[in-house]
N, C-alpha and C positions, 0 to 999 in steps of 0.2 A: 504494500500500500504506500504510496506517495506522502511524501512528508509535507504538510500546505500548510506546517506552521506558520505564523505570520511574526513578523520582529516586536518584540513585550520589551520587558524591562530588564530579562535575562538576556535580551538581544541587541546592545547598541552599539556593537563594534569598539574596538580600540584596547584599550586596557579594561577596562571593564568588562568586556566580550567573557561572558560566563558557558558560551559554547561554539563548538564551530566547526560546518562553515556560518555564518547568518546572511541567508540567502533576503533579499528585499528589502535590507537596512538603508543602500542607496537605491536612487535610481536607476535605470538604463543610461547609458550615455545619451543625451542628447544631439548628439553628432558624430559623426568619424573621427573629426579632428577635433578639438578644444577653441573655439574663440579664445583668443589671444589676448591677454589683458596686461595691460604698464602704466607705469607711475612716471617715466619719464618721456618713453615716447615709442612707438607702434611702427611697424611697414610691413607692408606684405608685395611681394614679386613675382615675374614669371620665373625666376631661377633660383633655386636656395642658395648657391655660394650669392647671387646678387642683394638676396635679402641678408643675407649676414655681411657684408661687407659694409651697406647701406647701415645697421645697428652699428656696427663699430663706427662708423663717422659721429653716428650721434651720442654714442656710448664714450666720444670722448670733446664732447663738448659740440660736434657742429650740428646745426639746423636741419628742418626736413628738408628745406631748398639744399642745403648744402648734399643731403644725402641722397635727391633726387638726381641733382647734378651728377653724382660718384656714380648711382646704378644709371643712371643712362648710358654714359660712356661706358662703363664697366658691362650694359647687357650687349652694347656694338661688339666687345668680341668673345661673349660665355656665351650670347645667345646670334648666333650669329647665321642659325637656321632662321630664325625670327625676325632680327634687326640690322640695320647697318649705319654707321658713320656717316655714310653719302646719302641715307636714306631720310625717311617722316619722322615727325617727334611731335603732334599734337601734345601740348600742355598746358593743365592747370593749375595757380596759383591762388591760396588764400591766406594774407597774411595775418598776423596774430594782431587783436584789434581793429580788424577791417573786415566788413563784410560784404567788400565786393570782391570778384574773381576774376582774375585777370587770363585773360587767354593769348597761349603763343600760338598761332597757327599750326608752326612747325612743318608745313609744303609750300615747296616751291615752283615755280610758274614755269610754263613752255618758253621755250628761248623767243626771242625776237622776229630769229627767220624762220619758225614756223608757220605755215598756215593748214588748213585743214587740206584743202585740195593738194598744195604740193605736198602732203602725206601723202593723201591715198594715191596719187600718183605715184612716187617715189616707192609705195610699198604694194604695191597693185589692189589697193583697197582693203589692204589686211592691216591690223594691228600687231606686229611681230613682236617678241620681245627682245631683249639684249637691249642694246644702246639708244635703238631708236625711239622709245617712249620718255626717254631720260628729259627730268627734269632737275631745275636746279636742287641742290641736293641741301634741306634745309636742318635736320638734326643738330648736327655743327651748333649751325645760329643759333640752334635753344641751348643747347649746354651753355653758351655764351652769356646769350641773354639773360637766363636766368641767374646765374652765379651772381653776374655780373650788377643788375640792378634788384633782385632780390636775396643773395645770398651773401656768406662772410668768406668762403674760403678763397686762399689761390687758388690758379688754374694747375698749378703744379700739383699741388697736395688733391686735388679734385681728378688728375688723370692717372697718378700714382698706380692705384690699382688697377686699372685698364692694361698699363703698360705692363703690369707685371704678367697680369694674364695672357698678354699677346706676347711677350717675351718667355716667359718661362714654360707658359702653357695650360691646359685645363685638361684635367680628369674628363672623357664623356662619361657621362652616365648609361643609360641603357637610353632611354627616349630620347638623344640629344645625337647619339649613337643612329639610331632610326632615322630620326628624319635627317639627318646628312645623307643616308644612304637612301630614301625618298628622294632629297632634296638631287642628289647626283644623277639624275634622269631630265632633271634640265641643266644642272653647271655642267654636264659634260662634255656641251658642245663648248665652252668656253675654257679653252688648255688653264690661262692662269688662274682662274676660278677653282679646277681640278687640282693643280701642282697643290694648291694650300689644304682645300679639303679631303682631296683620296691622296695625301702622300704615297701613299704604295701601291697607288692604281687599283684601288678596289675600295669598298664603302670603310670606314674604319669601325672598329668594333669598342663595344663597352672595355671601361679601363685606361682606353689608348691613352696618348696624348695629343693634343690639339696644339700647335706649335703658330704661330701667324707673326713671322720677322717681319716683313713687309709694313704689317703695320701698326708693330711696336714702334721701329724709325720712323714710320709718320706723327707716331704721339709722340717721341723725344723729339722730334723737330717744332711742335707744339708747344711741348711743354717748355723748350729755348728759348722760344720768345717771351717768357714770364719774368718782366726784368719792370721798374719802377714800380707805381702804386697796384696796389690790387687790378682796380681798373684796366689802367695801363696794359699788364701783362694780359689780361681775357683780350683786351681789344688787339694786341699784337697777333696774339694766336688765331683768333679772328680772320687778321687780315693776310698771313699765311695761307691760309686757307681759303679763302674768297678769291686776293687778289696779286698773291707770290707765287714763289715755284711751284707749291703744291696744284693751285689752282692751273697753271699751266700743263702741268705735268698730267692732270686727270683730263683736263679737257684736250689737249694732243691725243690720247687713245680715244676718247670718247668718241672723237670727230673719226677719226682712223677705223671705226667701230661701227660706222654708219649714224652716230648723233648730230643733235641738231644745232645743242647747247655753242655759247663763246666763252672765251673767256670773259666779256664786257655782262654778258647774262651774270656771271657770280658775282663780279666785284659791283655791278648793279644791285643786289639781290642787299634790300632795305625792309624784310618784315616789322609789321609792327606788335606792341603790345596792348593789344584792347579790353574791353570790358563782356565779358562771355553775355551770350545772352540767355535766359531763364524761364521756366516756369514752376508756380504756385502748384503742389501736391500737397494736399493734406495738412496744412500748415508748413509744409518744408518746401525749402528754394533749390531747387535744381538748376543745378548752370551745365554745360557742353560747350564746345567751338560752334561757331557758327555755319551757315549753309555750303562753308566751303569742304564741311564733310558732313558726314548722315547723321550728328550729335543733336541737330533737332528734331530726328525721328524720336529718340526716346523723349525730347520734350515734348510733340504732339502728342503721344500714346500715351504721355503721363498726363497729360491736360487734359483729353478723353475722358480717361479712366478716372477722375478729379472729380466728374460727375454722375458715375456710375455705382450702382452700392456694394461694391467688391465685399465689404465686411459682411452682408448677408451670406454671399456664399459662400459654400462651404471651398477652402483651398484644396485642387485638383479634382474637382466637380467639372464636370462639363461643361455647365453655368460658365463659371469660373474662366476653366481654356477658352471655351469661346469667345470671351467677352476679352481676353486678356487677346488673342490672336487677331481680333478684329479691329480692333484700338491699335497694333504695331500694323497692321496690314496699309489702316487709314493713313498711318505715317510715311509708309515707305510709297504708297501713293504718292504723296504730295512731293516727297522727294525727288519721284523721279520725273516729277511736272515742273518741278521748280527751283530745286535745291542743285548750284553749282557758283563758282568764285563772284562773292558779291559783285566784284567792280563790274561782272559783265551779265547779272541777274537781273531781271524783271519784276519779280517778286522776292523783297527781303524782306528780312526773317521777322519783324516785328507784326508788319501781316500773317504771317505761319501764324503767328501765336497769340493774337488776336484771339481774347474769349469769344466772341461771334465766330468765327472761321471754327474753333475747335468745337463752339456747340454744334455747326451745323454737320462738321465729322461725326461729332457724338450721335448725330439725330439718322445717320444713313447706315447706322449699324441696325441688325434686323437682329435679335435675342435668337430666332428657332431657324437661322440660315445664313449661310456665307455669304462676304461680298467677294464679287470677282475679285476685286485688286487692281494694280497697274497691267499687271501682265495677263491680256485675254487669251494668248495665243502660244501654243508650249513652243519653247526653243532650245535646238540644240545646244549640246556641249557642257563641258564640268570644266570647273575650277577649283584649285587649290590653294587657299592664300592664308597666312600666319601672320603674326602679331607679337607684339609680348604686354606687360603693361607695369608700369612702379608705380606704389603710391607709398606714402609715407608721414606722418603726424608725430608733431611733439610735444610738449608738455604747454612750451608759452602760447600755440593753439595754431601755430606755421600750418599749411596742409598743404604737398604735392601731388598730384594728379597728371601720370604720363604715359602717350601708349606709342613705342618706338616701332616703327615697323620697315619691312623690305627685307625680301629675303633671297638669299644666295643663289636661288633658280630665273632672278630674273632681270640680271643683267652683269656682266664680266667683271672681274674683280682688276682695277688699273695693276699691270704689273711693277713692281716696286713700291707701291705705294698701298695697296692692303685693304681697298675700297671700292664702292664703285659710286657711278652716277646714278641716283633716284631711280627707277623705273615704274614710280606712280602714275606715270602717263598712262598707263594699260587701262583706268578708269575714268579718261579720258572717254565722249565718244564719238563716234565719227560719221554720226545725222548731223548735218547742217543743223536742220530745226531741232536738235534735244538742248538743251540749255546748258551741261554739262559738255558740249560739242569743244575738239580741239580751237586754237587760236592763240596768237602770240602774246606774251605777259599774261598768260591765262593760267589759273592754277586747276589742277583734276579736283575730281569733287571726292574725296578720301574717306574711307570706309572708319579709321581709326579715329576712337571718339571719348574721353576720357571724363567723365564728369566727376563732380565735386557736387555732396547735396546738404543743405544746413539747414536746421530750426531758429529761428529767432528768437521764440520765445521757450525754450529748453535749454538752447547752448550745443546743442551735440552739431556734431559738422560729420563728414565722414566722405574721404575719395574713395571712387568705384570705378573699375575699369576690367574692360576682358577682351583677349583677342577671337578671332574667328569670322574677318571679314565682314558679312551683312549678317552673321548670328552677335557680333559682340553689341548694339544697340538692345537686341532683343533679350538677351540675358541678364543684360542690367538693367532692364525694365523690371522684368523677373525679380528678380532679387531685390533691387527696393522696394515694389509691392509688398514682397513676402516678408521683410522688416516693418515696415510701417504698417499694412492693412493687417497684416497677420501675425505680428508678433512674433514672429523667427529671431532668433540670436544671429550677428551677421554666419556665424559658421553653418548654422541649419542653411539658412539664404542660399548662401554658395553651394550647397550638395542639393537643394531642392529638386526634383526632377524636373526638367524643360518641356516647353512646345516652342515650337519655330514656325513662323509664315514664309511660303517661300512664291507668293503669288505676285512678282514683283520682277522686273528682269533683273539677272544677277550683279552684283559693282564692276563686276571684273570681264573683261571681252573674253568669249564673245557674247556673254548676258546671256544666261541661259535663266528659263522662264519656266517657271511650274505652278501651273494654274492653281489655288484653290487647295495645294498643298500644306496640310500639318503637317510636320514632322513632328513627333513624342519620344520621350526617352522609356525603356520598357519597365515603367514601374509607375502606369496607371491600370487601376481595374478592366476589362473587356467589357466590362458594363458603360463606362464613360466614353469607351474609344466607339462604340457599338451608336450611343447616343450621338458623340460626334459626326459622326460616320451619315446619321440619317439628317444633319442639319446640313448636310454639302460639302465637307471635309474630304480630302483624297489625303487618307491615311499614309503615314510614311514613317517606320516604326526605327529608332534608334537604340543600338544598345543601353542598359539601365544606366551607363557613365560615360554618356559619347564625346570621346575629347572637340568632335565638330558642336557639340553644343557648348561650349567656349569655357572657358578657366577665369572664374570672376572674383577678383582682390577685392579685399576692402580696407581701409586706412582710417582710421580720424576718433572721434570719441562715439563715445552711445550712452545710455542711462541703463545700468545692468539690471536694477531693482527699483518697484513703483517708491516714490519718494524719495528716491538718491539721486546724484550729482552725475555728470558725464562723466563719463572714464575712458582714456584711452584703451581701443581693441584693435585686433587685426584677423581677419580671416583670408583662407587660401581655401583654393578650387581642388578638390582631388580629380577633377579628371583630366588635368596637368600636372606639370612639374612645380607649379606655385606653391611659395614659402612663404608663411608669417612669422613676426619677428618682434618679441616685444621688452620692456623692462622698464 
């Protein structure tokens, strides 16, 4: 007969423990992993050695900015499936006593001498990859930017660790291990891309080492020019890199390469720092970049869903997915009506978000049936695109928000130099009339989207970011829901099971289109898929931890218990390789 004792007074565990085992004393876990809790200050990453490298900057005095700065550079070469130096670095800032957010763009615009038509001439109406989508290459400008007007450290003590890891080398893990060896089915066709990654002409394995000389000497030539005031030294390294040898040196292969870019594009290239734009959920301010990536899709679906009564249903209810999938579907609509680089937009972003415009989204969702979406009509082709993401929070209330991306399949690595040029242009398109359409000082409309979301009247703040192309928008929709309407800890958040809309033609060429498609992770009932299914849903079942259902950090503070104070936390996705990091 089964023992169904339950825990008394002979049963509380500890020294007292009068028998044992005493089954029931605690809990279950409530997560896989632990929400991450500190007294000084929190980060969570796409890489564990990035997130511990990121806590030892702040573990010895520098700031989040200073440590978002460290894991940027530092994910250019741990994550190097994911990220690149030459590549994107959408970011956000919120400093301590300031409740605005400041946005870096972090993408760079089509060169000068492009135009649409002499592409598709030049490439027979194709979108290739390698050199030719290359845009100026903006990552750089934020590590810059940011130290520079929001942080304390040098540029020297900020590239340290990068260098070390491109110089002495990184351990692969086992998944880091994989996608090289994924990823070498596109750098193939690229020799100096291959020479760094398959040194011994074949995928490398768990264990190996990762070795990158090329472009270690680019960060010690970097980190040389760090000579007078703090300033000083970011702006010299800077200007190495824009409008010196380096900038020369990458842009001769580029060209050599079939690119479009000059040099005059780099040492032109003047992003700015602006004020993110937002909306109102539930009491909390949600900020993203602007229309020149898909960061107002998650504002639309949260301003949607703002006046829908999500707390009635029950979480992962039909009810529930539906209403959650119809709300991102609305967004990625309007995106692809509207959303591409301000300067040459039609409709900005303050119209998006417009309480009329989101009520009358709100009003064309049907409760017991799909909407079509952007995409009426299926289109060929798959895509494969990666991310990474940092965030990071400290005690006097700093908060980073950053998602670095480009990855080593999609465009040559300059030889001697251990980088390449951008190749965000791929989300460029190439309809005259789509609004994201190529054209010269135009920037692609960028998938990577990193928000920062705050209460004013609580205090808690918290960055939220995940890579996976057109799923990272929809995950962090996810997940803030599941904190805010349903009371999730951020680490439940992050493991939640997912749904995905993919009724929408894809970010990346050649836009592949899937009508009226859910996607689900396999750990809802057959009962709710069943219900889905007869509202107009075209089922599309993922495994229970599908890494394409994206890897979602969280950074900043939260209120643990009803009547307490915010506390720094940090949560990590397990269906990546994401680290949180706290103390």
């Amino acid at each position: 007969m089964a023992d169904t004792a339950k825990p008394g007074a002979d049963q509380t565990g500890g020294m007292r423990n009068a028998g044992s085992p005493t089954p029931a004393v605690f809990p279950e876990p409530e997560s896989m992993r632990p929400t991450i809790v500190g007294r000084d200050f929190t980060v969570s990453a796409g890489h564990p050695v990035v997130a511990q490298v990121m806590a030892e900057v702040m573990a010895q005095g520098g700031t989040a900015i200073d440590a978002g700065v460290v894991g940027g550079l530092l994910s250019n070469v741990v994550q190097v499936d994911m990220c690149n130096l030459g590549g994107v670095a959408p970011t956000l800032i919120r400093m301590a006593g300031d409740a605005r957010v400041h946005v870096l763009d972090g993408v760079g615009p089509w060169g000068a001498e492009v135009t649409l038509e002499a592409f598709l001439e030049r490439h027979d109406g194709d979108m290739p990859l390698g050199s030719p989508p290359g845009v100026v290459p903006a990552a750089f400008d934020v590590w810059c930017t940011a130290l520079s007007r929001f942080g304390t450290m040098r540029f020297t003590e900020a590239v340290a660790p990068a260098i070390d890891a491109a110089q002495n080398g990184i351990v692969l893990d086992q998944r880091s291990a994989k996608a090289l060896e994924l990823l070498g089915n596109g750098f193939a066709a690229y020799p100096s891309s291959k020479a760094i990654y398959w040194p011994e002409g074949r995928a490398p394995l768990p264990g190996e080492m990762l070795v990158q000389a090329d472009l270690s000497r680019t960060l010690e030539r970097l980190a040389a020019c760090d000579a007078g005031s703090r300033e000083e030294g970011i702006a010299a390294a800077r200007a190495l890199f824009y409008e010196g040898e380096l900038a020369q040196e990458l842009i001769s292969f580029h060209r050599e390469t079939g690119g479009w870019l000059t040099t005059d594009d780099l040492a032109n290239y003047r992003p700015d720092v602006g004020i993110a734009p937002g909306v109102e959920f539930r009491g909390w301010q949600v900020s993203t970049p602007g229309i020149v990536g898909q960061g107002p899709v998650m504002l639309q679906a949260l301003g949607i869903l703002d006046g829908l009564p999500l707390e009635e249903l029950a979480r992962g209810s039909a009810d529930h997915l539906h209403l959650m999938c119809e709300a991102m579907k609305q967004g990625f609509a309007e995106r692809e009506r509207h959303y591409a680089d301000p300067t040459f937009a039609e409709t900005q972003i303050e119209a998006l978000l417009d309480p009329a415009r989101l009520g009358a989204l709100r009003d064309e969702i049907d409760a017991s049936r799909v909407l079509v979406g952007a995409g009426t009509a299926p289109a060929g082709g798959t895509t494969r695109c990666d991310t990474t993401y940092i965030a990071a929070a400290d005690a006097a209330g700093n908060i980073f928000s950053s998602m670095p991306s480009d990855t080593i399949d999609g465009a040559p690595i300059a030889p001697g130099l251990g980088y390449f040029v951008s190749p965000r242009g791929v989300q460029s398109r190439l309809d005259p009339a789509h609004p994201a359409a190529i054209a010269p000082g135009k920037r692609p409309r960028l998938t990577p989207a990193p928000a920062i979301i705050a209460n004013p009247a609580t205090g808690e703040a918290m960055a939220v970011g995940c890579p996976g192309g057109d799923m990272i928008v929809q995950a962090m929709v996810q997940s803030v829901v599941d904190m805010i309407c349903y009371g999730m800890t951020p680490q439940q958040a992050v493991e939640a099971p997912r749904v995905a809309s993919f009724s929408h033609p894809g970010s990346f060429y050649p836009h592949p289109t899937f009508p009226k498609r859910m996607a689900l992770e396999a750990r809802f009932p057959e009962a709710v898929l069943a219900d889905l299914a007869a509202r107009g849903h075209v089922l599309h079942q993922w495994p229970a931890f599908e890494f394409d259902a994206g890897g979602v950090s969280i950074a900043g503070t939260r209120i643990l218990a009803e009547g307490g104070r915010p506390r720094l936390i940090a949560a990590a996705d397990p269906r990546r390789i994401t680290y949180a990091v706290g103390r």
